[in-house]
C-alpha positions as CSV (number, residue, x, y, z in Angstrom):
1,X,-162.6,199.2,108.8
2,X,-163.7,198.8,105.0
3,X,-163.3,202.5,104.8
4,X,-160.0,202.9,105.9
5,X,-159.4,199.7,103.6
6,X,-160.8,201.4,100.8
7,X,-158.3,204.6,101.8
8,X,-155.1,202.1,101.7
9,X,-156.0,201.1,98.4
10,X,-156.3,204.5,96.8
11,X,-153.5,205.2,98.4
12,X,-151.5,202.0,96.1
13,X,-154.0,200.4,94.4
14,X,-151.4,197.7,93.3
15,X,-151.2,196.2,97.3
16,X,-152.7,192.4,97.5
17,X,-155.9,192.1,100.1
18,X,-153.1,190.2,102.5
19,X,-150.9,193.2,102.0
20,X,-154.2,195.6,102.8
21,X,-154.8,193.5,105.8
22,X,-150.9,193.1,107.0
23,X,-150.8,196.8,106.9
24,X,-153.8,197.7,108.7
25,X,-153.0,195.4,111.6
26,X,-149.2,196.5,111.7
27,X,-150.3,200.2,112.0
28,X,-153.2,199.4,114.5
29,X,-153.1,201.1,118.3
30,X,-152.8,197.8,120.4
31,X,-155.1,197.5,123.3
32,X,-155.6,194.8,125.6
33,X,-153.3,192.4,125.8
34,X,-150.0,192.6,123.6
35,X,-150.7,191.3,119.5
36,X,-154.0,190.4,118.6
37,X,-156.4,189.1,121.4
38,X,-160.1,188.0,121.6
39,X,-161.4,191.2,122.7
40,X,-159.8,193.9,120.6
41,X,-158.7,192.0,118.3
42,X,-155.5,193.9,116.7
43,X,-156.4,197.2,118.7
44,X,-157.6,200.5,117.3
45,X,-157.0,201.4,113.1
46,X,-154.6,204.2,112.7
47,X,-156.0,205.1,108.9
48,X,-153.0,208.0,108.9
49,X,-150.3,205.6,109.8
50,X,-151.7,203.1,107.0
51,X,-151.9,205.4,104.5
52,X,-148.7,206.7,104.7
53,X,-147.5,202.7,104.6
54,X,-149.2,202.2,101.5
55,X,-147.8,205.2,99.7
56,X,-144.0,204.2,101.7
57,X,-144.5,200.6,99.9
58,X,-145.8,202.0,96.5
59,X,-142.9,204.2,96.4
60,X,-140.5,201.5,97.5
61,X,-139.2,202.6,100.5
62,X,-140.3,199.3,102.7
């Protein structure tokens, strides 16, 4: 997870940590039950998805 944290923030190095970490989650593969849960918490990273959100929010298109 710190590595594909560490990608988000090349990627715009201007986001917040809350932004790092709303991103992340957002772009996640859910698993288990629907939103975050005990068990997989908010599912499985999508680093390509993430990524491309940083760059979308640098740019100003979100």
């Amino acid at each position: 997870m710190a590595g594909v944290a560490s990608l988000v923030w090349s990627a715009n190095p201007n986001l917040t940590a809350t932004q790092v970490q709303t991103i992340l989650s957002g772009t996640a593969y859910d698993l288990g039950a629907r939103g975050y849960d005990p068990v997989y918490g908010s599912g499985f990273v999508n680093a390509d998805a993430a990524v491309r959100r940083a760059i979308a929010i640098g740019a100003g298109a979100l």
